[in-house]
VMD Tcl script that draws the C-alpha trace (Angstrom):
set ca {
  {6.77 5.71 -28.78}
  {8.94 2.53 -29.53}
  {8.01 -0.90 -29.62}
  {10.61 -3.03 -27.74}
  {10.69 -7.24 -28.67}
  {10.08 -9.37 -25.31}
  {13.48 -11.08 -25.61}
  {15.13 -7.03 -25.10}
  {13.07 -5.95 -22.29}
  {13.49 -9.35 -20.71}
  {17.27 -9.59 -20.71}
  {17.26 -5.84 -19.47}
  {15.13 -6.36 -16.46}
  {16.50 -9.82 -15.16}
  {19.96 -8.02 -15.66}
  {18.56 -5.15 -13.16}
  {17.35 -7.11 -10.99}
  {20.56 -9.67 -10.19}
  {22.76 -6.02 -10.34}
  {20.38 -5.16 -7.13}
  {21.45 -8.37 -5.77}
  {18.43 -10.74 -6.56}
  {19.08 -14.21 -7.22}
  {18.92 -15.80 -10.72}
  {15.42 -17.85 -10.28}
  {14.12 -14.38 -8.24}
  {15.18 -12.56 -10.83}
  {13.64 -14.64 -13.50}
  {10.38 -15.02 -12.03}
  {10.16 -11.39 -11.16}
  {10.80 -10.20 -14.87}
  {8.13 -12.66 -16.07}
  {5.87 -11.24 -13.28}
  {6.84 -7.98 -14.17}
  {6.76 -8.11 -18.30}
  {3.29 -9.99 -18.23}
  {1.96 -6.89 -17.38}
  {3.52 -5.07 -20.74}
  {2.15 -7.94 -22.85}
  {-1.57 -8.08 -21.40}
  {-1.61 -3.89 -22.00}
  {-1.49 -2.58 -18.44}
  {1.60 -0.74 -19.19}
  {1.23 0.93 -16.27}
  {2.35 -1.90 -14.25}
  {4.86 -3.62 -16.50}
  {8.98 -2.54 -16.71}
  {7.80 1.36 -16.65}
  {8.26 0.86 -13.02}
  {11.42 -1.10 -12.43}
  {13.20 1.75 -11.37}
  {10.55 2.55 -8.68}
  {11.49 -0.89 -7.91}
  {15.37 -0.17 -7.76}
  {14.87 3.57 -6.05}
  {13.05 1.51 -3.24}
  {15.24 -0.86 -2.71}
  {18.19 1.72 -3.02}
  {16.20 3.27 0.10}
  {17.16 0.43 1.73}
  {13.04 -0.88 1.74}
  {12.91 -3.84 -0.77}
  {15.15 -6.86 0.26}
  {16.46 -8.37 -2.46}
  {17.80 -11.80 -0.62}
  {14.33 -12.15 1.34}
  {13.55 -15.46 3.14}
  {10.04 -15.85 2.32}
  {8.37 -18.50 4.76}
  {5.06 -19.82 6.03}
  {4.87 -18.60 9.70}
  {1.15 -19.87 10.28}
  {-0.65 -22.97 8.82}
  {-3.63 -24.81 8.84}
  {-4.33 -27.89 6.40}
  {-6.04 -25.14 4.12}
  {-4.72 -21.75 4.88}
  {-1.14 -20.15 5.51}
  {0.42 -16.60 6.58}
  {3.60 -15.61 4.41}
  {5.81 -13.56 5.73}
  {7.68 -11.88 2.60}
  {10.64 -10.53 4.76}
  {10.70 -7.19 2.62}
  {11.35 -8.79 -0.65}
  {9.91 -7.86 -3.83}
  {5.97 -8.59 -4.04}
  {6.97 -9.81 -7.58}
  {8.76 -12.90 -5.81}
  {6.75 -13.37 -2.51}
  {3.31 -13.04 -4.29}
  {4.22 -16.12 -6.56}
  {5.54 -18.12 -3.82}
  {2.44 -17.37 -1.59}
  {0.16 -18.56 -4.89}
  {2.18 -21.02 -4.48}
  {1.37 -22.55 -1.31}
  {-2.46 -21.97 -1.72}
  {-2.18 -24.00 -5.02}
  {-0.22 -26.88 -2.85}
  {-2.76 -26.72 -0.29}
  {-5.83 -26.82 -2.53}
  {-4.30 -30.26 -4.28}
  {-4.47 -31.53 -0.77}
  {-7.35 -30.38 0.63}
  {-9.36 -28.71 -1.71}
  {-8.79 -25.20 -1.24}
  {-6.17 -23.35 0.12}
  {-6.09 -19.76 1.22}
  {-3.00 -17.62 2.06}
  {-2.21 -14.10 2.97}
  {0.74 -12.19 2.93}
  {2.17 -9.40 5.31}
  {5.70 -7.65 4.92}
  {5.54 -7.81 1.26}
  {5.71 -4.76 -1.83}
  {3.95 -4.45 -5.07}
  {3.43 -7.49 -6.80}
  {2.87 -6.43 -10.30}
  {-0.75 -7.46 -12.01}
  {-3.05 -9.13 -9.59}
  {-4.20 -11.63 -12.57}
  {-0.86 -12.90 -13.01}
  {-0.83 -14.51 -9.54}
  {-4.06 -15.85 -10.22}
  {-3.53 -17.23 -13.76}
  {-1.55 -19.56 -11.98}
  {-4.22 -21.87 -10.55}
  {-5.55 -22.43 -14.09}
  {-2.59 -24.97 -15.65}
  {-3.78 -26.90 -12.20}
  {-7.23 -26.80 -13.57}
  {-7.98 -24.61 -10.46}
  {-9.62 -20.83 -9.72}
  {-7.63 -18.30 -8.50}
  {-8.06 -15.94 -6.91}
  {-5.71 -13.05 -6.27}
  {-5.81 -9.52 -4.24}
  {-3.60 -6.77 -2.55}
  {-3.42 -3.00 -0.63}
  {-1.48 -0.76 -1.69}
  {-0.44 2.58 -0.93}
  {-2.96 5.35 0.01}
  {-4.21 7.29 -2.52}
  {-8.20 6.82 -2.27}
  {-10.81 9.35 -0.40}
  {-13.59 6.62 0.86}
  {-16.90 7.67 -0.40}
  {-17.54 11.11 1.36}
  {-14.04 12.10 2.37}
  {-11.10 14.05 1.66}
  {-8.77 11.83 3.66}
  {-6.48 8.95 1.15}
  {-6.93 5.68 3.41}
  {-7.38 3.03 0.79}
  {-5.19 1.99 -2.15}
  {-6.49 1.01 -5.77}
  {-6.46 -2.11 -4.16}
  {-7.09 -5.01 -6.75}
  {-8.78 -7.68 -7.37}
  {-7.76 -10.61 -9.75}
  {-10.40 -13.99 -10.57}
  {-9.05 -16.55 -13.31}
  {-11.22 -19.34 -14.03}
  {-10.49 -22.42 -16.24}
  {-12.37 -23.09 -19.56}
  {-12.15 -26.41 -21.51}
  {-12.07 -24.97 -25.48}
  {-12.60 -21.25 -24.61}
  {-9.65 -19.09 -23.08}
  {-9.88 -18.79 -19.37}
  {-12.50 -16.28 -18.02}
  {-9.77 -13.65 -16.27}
  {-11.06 -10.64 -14.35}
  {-8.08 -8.07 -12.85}
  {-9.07 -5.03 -11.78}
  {-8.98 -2.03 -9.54}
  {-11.07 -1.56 -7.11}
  {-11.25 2.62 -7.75}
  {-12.27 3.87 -11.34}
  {-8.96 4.00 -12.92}
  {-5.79 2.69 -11.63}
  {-2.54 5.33 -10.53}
  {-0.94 4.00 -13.30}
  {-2.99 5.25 -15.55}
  {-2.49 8.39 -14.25}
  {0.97 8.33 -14.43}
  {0.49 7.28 -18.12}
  {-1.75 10.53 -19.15}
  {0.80 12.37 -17.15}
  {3.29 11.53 -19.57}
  {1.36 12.18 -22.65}
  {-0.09 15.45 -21.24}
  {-3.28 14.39 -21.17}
  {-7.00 15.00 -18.81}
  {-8.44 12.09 -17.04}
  {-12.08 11.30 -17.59}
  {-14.60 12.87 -14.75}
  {-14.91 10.45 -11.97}
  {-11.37 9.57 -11.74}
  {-9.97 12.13 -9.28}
  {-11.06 14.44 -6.74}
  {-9.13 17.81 -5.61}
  {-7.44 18.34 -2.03}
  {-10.34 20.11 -1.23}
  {-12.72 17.21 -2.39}
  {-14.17 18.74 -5.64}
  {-14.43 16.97 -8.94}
  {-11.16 17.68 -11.41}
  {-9.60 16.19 -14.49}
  {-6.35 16.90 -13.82}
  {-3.76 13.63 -14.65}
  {-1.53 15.78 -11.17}
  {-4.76 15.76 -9.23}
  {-3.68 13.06 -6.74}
  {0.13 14.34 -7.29}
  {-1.46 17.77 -5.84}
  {-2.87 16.47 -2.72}
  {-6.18 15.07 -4.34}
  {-7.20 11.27 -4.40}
  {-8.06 8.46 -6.40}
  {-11.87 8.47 -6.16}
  {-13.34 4.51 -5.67}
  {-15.04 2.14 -9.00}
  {-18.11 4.83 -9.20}
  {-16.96 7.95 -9.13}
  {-19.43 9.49 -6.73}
  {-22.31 8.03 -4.10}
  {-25.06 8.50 -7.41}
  {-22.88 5.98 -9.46}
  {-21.95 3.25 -6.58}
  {-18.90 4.90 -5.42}
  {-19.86 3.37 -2.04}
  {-19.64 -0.31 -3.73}
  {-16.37 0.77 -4.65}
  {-15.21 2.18 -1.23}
  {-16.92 -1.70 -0.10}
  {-14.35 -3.52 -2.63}
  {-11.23 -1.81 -1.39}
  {-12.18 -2.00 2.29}
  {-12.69 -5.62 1.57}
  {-9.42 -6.17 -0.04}
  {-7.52 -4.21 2.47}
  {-9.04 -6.25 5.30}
  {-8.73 -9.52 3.57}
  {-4.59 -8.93 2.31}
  {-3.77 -6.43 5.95}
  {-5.89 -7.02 9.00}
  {-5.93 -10.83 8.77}
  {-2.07 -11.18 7.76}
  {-0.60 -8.67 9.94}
  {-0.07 -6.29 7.70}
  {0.23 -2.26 7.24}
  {-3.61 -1.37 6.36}
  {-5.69 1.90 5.42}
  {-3.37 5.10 5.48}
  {-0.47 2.96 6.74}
  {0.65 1.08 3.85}
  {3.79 2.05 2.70}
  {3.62 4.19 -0.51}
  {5.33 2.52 -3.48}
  {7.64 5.76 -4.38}
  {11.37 6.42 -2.31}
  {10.98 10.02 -2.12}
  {8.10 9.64 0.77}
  {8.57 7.83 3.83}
  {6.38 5.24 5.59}
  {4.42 6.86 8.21}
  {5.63 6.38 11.71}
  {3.70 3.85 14.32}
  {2.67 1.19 11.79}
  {0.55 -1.04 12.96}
  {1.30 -3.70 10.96}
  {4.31 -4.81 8.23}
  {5.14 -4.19 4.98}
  {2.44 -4.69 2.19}
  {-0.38 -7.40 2.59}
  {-1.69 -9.56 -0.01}
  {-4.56 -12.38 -0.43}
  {-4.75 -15.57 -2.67}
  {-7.26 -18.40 -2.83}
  {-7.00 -21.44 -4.97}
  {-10.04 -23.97 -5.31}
  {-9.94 -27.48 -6.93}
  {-12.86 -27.38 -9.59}
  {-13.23 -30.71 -8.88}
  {-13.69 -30.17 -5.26}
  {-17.18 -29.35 -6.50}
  {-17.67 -31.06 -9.44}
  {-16.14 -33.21 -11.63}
  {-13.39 -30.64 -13.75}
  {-14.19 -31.66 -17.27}
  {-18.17 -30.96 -16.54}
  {-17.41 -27.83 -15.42}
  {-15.24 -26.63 -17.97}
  {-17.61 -27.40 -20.81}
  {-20.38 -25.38 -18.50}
  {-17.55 -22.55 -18.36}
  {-17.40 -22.84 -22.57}
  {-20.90 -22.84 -22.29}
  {-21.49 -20.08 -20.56}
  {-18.59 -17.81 -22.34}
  {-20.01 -18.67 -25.84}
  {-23.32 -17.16 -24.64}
  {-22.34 -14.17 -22.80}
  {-20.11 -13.63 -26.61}
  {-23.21 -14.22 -28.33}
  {-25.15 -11.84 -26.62}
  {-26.39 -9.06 -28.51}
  {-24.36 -6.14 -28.81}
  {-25.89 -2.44 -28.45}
  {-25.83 0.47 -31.07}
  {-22.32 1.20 -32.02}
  {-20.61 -1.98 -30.98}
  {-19.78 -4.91 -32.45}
  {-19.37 -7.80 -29.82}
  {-19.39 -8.58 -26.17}
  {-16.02 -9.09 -24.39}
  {-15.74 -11.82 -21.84}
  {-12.77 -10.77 -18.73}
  {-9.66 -11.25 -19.83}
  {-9.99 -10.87 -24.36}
  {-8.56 -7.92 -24.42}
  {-5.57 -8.56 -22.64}
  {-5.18 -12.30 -24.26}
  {-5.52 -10.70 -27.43}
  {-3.14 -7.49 -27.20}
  {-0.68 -10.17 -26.17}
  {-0.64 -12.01 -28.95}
  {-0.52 -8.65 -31.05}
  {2.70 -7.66 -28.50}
  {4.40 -11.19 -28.60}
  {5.06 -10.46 -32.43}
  {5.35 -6.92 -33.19}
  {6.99 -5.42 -29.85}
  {5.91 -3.92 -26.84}
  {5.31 -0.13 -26.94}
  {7.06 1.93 -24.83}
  {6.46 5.68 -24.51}
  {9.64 8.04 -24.72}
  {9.80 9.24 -21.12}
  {9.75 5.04 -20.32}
  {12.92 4.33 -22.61}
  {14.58 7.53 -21.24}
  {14.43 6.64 -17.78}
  {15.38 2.49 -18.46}
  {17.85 4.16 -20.33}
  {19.21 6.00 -17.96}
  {18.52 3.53 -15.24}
  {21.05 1.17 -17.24}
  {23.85 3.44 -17.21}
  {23.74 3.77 -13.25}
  {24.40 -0.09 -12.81}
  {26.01 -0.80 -16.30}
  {23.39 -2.55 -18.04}
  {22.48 -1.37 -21.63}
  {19.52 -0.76 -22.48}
}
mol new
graphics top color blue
foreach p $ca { graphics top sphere $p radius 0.5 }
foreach p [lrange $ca 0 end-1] q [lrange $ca 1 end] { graphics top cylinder $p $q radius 0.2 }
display resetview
């Protein structure tokens, strides 16, 4: 493990990126899409996987020119059409436009089809808040999740992101996945040769394992329960959701059709839809009441959920979004930690294209 200063991993990334052919203001808002994930501590989605980035678009599947438009509006809602580009550029500009419609209308609601992975969901919806806004962000993603009773992969982890505004109290900022642990995090105990928890994975056969190469074997991610006793079907009702919201309603690949993220397998053939699909709402606070109001209600109601009273063995209780606003400060100073099979493959990544790492 080696901790690596913002200012490094940034110059190394945009570098990448404008090597592959991206433009200087894609490439800089793509590396800040892309390193806010290393900062906030979900290293799984941060610069670990810029070279899945560069193998796909090697593969001739990411665009790195795009010309992301609108293609459908409505005063308060808009289809993007990402033209293949990276889903760390499109997904921005898509916020974007929901943000541009909410200041007009009130709220504005956008979803995206022939787009790839855009990073951390809460990024795209952290952007509402500096407009005193909620956001709201979501996306499918490749299939590697059994719906509640099956062996078959048809959903992704499929995420979803809510940031909401405070006055004095950091912004309230739920990102999650919408199955028990992210593939990421798989990839991550992979590395360090580590189990998974029970309830993360299931077997090709649809029995229980702890295997970090369970889904690598022909297993799946299971959904945000584990099994039917713990709410697995809630779970299997969040991706669904998500998948319909970001796919179906954008014209997008959905279910077992999404393309998966990694070059070495092929998107299946027939898809009903294009590219990756994503979803993002933005609402005016003071579309429903006035903003300052309801940010002291927000401060309000943060400094009681803190107060609440902790159980045996714990000392406080976290509102969405402290632990990743305080790992980033931690990371903003003393580095960001990358694990030694990470710096290899940057490293070697660098010397393809002649960037040094």
């Amino acid at each position: 493990m080696q901790n690596f200063s913002y200012d490094h991993l940034y110059r190394f990334t945009f570098e990448m990126l404008t090597k592959i052919g991206c433009t200087e203001s894609d490439a800089k808002i793509a590396t800040e899409v892309l390193l806010s994930a290393d900062l906030r501590g979900v290293d799984s989605h941060g610069v670990a996987r810029l070279s899945g980035y560069v193998r796909l678009w090697e593969k001739g599947r990411i665009n790195a020119t795009p010309n992301v438009r609108v293609t459908h509006e409505t005063p308060s809602t808009a289809v993007v059409d990402g033209d293949s580009g990276l889903g760390l550029v499109v997904a921005p500009f898509a916020m974007k436009v929901a943000i541009e419609k909410a200041k007009n209308v009130g709220t504005g609601w956008v979803s995206v089809k022939n787009s790839n992975h855009y990073g951390i969901a809460g990024y795209h919806a952290m952007m509402a808040l500096e407009h005193d806004m909620i956001g709201i962000s979501l996306t499918n993603a490749s299939p590697l999740v059994s719906p509640t009773f099956s062996k078959e992969r048809l959903l992704g982890t499929n995420p979803i992101s809510v940031a909401i505004p405070a006055k004095e109290e950091p912004a309230f900022v739920a990102d999650m996945a919408t199955t028990t642990a992210a593939n990421g995090k798989l990839e991550i105990l992979q590395r360090k040769g580590l189990d998974t928890p029970t309830g993360w994975v299931q077997d090709r056969d649809g029995n229980p394992t702890t295997s970090a190469n369970g889904v690598k074997d022909g297993g799946a991610l299971l959904p945000l329960g584990g099994d039917r006793e713990h709410g697995s079907h809630k779970g299997y009702a969040l991706g669904a959701i998500v998948d319909i919201f970001s796919a179906v309603l954008s014209g997008a690949n959905y279910g077992p059709w999404v393309p998966p993220f990694v070059a070495f397998l092929d998107p299946l053939p027939n898809l009903v839809g294009e590219g990756i699909g994503h979803f993002f709402g933005a609402m005016r606070v003071d579309a429903f009441r006035p903003a300052d109001e309801f940010k002291s209600h927000m401060d309000n109601w943060i400094r009681r959920f803190r107060s609440a009273e902790p159980t045996p063995g714990n000392t406080k209780v976290l509102i969405p979004g402290d632990p990743e606003r305080e790992l980033e400060a931690i990371r903003r100073i003393d580095g960001i930690p990358l694990l030694d099979p990470v710096v290899k493959d940057l490293t070697q990544l660098g010397e393809r294209f002649g960037v040094k790492f």
